[in-house]
C-alpha positions in Angstrom: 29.1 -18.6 -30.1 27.5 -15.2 -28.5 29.1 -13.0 -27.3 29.3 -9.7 -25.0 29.0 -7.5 -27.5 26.4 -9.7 -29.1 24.4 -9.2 -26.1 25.2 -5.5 -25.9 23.6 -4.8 -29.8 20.5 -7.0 -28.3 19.8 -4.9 -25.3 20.2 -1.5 -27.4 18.5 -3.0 -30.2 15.2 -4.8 -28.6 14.6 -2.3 -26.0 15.0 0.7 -28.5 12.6 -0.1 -30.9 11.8 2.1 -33.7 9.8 5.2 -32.4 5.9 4.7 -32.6 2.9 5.9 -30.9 2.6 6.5 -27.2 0.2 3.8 -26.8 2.3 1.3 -28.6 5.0 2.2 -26.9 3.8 1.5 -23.1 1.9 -0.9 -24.3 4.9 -2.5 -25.6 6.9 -1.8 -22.4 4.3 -2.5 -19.9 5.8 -0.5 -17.3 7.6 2.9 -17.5 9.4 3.8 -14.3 8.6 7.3 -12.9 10.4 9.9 -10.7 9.5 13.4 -9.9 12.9 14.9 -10.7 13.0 17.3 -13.4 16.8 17.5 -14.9 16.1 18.3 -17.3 13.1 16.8 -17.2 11.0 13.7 -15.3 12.4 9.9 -15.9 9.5 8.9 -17.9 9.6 11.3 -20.2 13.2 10.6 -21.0 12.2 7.3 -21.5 9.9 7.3 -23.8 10.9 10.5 -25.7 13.5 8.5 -28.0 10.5 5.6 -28.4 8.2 7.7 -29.2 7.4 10.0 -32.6 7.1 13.8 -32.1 7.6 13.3 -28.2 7.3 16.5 -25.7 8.2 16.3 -22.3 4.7 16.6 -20.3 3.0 14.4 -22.6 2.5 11.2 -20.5 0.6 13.5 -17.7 -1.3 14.9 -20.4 -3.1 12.2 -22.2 -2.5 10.0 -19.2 -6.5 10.1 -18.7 -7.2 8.7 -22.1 -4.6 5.9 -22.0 -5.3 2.4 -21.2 -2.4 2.8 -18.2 -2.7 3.5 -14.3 -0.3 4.6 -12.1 1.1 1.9 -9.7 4.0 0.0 -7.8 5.5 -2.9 -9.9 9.4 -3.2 -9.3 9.5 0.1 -8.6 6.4 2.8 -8.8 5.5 4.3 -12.4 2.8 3.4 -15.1 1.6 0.0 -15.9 -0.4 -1.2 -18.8 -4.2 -2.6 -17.2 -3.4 -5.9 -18.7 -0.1 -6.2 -16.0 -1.7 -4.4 -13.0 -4.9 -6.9 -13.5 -1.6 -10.0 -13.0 -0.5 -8.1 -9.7 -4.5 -7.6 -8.0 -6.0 -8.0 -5.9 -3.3 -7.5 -3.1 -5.8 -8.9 -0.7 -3.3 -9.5 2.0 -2.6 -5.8 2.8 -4.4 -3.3 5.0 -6.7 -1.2 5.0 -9.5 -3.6 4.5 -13.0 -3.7 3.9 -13.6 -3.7 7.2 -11.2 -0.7 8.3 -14.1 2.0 9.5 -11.7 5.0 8.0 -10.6 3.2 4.8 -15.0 2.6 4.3 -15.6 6.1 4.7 -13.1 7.3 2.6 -14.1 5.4 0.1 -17.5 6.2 0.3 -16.1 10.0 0.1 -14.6 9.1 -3.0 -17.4 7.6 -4.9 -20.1 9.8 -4.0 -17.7 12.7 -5.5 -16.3 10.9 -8.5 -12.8 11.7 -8.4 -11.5 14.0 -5.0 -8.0 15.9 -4.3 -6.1 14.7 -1.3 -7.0 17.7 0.6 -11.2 17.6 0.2 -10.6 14.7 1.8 -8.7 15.9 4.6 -10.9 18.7 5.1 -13.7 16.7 5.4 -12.0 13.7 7.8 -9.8 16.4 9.8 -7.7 12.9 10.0 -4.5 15.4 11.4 -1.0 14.2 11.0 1.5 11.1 11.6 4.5 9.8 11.5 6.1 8.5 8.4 8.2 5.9 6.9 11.2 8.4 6.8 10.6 10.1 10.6 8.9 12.8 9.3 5.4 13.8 9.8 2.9 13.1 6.8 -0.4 14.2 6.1 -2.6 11.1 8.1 -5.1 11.3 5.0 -2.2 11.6 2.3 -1.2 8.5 4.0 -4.1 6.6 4.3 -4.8 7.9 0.4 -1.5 6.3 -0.2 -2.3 3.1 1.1 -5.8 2.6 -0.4 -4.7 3.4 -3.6 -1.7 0.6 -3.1 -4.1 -2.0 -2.0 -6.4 -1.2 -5.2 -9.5 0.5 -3.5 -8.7 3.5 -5.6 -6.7 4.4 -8.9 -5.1 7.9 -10.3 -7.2 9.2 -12.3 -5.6 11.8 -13.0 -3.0 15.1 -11.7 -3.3 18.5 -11.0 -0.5 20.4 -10.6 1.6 17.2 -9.8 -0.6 16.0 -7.2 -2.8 12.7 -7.1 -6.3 12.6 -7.9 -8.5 10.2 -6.7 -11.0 7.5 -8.1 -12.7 4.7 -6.5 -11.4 1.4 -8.2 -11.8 -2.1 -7.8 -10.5 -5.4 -9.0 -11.4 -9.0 -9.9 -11.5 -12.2 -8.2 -8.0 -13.6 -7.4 -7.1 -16.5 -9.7 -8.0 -20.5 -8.0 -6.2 -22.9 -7.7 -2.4 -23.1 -7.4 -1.9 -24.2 -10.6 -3.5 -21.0 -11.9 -1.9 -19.2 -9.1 1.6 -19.7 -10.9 0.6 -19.4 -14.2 -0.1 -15.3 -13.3 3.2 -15.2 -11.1 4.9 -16.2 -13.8 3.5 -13.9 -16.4 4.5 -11.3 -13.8 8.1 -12.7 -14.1 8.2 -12.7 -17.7 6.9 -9.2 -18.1 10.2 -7.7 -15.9 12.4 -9.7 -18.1 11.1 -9.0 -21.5 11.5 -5.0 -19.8 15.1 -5.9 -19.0 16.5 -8.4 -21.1 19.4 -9.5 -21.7 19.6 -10.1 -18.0 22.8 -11.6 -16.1 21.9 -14.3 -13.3 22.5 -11.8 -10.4 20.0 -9.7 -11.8 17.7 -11.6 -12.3 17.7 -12.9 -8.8 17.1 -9.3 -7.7 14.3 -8.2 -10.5 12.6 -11.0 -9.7 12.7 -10.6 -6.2 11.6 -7.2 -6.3 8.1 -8.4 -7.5 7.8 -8.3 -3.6 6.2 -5.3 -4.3 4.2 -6.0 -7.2 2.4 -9.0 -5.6 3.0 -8.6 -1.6 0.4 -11.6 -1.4 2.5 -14.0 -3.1 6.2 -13.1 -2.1 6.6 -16.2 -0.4 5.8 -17.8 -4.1 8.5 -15.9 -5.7 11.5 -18.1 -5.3 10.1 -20.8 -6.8 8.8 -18.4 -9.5 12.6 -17.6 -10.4 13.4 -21.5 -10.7 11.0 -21.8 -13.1 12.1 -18.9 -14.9 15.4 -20.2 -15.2 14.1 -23.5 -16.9 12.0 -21.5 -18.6 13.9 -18.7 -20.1 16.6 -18.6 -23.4 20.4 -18.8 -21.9 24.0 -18.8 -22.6 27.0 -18.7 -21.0 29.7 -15.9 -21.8 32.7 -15.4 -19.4 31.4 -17.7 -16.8 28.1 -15.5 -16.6 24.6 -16.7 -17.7 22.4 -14.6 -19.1 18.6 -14.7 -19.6 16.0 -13.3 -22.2 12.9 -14.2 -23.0 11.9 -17.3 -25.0 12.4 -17.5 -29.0 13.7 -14.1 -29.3 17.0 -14.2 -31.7 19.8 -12.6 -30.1 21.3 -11.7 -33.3 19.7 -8.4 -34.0 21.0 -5.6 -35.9 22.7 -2.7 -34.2 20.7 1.0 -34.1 22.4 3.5 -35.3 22.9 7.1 -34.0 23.3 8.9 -30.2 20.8 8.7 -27.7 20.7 10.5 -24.4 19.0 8.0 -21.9 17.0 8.4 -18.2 18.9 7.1 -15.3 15.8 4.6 -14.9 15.9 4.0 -18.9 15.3 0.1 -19.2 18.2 -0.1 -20.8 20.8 1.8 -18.3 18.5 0.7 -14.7 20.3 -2.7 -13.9 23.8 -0.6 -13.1 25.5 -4.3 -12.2 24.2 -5.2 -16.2 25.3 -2.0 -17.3 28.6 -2.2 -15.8 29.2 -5.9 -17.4 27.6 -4.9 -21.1 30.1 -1.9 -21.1 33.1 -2.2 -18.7 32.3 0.8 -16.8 30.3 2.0 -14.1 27.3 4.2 -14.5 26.3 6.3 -11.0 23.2 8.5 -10.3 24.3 11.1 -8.3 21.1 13.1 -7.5 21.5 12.3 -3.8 25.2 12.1 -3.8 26.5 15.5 -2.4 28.3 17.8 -4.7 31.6 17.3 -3.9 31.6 14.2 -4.5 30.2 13.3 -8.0 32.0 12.3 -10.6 29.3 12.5 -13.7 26.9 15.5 -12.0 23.4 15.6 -10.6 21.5 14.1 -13.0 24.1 12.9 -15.9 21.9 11.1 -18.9 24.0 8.2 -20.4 25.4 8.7 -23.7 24.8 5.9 -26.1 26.5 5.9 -29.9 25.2 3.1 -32.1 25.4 -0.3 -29.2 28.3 2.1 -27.0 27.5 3.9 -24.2 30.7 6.3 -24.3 30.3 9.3 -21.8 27.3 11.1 -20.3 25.9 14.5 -20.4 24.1 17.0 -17.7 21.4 18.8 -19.8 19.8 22.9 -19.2 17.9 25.1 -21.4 19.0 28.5 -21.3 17.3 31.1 -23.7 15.3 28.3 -25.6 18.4 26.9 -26.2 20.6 23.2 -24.9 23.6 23.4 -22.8 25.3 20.3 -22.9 27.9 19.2 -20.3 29.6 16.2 -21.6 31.5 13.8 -20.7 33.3 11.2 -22.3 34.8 7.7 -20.6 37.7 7.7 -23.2 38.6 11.4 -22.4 37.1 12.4 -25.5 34.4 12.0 -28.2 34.9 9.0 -30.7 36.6 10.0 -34.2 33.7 7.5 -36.0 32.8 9.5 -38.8 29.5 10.5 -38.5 29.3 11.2 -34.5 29.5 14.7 -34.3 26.2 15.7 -36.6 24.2 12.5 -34.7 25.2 14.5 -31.7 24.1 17.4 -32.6 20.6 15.8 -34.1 19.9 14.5 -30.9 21.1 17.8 -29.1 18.4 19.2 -31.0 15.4 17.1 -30.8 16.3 17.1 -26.5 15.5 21.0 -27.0 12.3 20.3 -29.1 11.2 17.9 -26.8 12.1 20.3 -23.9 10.7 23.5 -24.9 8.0 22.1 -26.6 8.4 23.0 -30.0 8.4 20.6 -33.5 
């Protein structure tokens, strides 16, 4: 008979794997959620750091060019291994088109140059400005840029200074036949759960859903995609809730031992309705929530001993050296033996993999 905490050693234990190489490790998560807020430094490198040997934060934009990866939107926008963004293209429902007389030109801009910076382009088009999805006004060629790149008529090829630069790219023939049709939704499905798993029933409703984005061009197939996932998928029942994971895996793994200090957007603390279920209390990201009113801080990293996730801490270097705030659910850190020196070990590799030192 499995239980909660079963479930809570599986999703620490599976999605935490033993560190390894940065290519094994995307490659192994598929997608890596990204977000430009450095506190104390940006989501995906908090996420891989602990999944990845001899990590530094700035690494991912680094050898981003040499990695098998490309920046685009899946649930949520971030990196994606070229075997999952070849299951969500070609978007061929979306503008721009082929046929969109800007779009052409641009791309023709594009591949005469090789790879271009958002504002060669603009200089060149003089495309002026517009109104964007938030009421402000946008660059017009930052936006079409945008777009292009979302439909799959050009890739990241790399940054500079934290802005995109542009490639030409193109994709393959969209599969035929419905039967094939299903068989790359559901691969799509599969992929999100294997990033989230265990995964209650409400959320998988939503993850799923969320491939919206992923494959705009087949949202009206993703309904159906979730009943067949549910058929489709391991399950079990605890407290009146079913959970899901992917097929064959054994739920009985063994626990990891040790503190981590997770991302807001780690895979294992994303799904806050999950997170509140596996450990009876609820997680908030406060970025965007005004000062006065946190609770946790601006950008509080959840604490995790062994399979517990038992406080939080707000992370600054000052003189080369970690300033922890931390907080603890309880009221105060656990008496296990052994805590306080796995604190202070990952205290210390958060400073090596912020300053940038081994």
């Amino acid at each position: 008979m499995k239980t909660v905490a079963d479930l809570r050693r599986f999703a620490t234990g599976r999605s935490l794997f033993p560190s390894t190489t940065l290519e094994h490790a995307i490659e192994r998560m598929a997608f890596v959620q990204a977000d430009p807020i450095r506190s104390p430094a940006r989501a995906q490198d908090l996420t891989l750091r602990p999944r990845v040997q001899g990590y530094r934060a700035g690494d991912l934009d680094t050898r981003y060019s040499s990695l098998p990866i490309e920046e685009d939107f899946f649930i949520n926008y971030g990196f994606v291994t070229r075997e999952l963004q070849v299951l969500m293209h070609p978007r061929s429902s979306l503008t721009p088109t082929a046929s969109n007389k800007r779009a052409r030109a641009i791309l023709e801009f594009v591949r005469d140059r090789g790879s271009v910076h958002p504002r060669e382009v603009d200089a060149h088009f003089a495309h002026g400005r517009v109104t964007n999805w938030w009421g402000g006004s946008s660059n017009a060629t930052t936006q079409m840029l945008e777009l292009m790149h979302y439909k799959g008529m050009l890739r990241v090829a790399r940054r500079e200074n934290g802005i995109r630069i542009y490639a030409t790219q193109q994709h393959g023939d969209a599969p035929q036949g419905a039967a094939a049709r299903r068989t790359q939704i559901d691969r799509l499905v599969d992929a999100v759960v294997s990033l989230y798993a265990p995964v209650p029933a409400a959320s998988l409703s939503f993850i799923v859903s969320r491939l919206r984005y992923a494959a705009p061009h087949w949202r009206a197939e993703i309904k159906s995609a979730l009943q067949r996932a549910k058929q489709r998928l391991d399950q079990v029942v605890i407290d009146g809730h079913t959970w899901y994971w992917p097929a064959g895996e054994r739920v009985d793994v063994d626990p990891i031992d040790g503190v981590r200090l997770l991302a807001p957007f780690d895979p294992v603390v994303w799904d806050r309705r999950r997170f509140e279920m596996l450990w009876d209390w609820p997680y908030r990201f406060e970025a965007y929530t005004p000062a006065p009113k946190r609770k946790l801080g601006y950008y509080a990293l959840p604490l995790l001993w062994r399979d517990q996730v038992i406080g939080w801490a707000n992370i600054t270097v000052r003189d080369r050296q970690i300033d922890a705030g931390i907080g603890y659910v309880s009221g105060r850190p656990p008496r296990d033996r052994g805590f306080k020196a796995a604190l202070e070990a990952e205290l210390e590799a958060m400073r090596s993999f912020l300053i940038n030192e081994p």
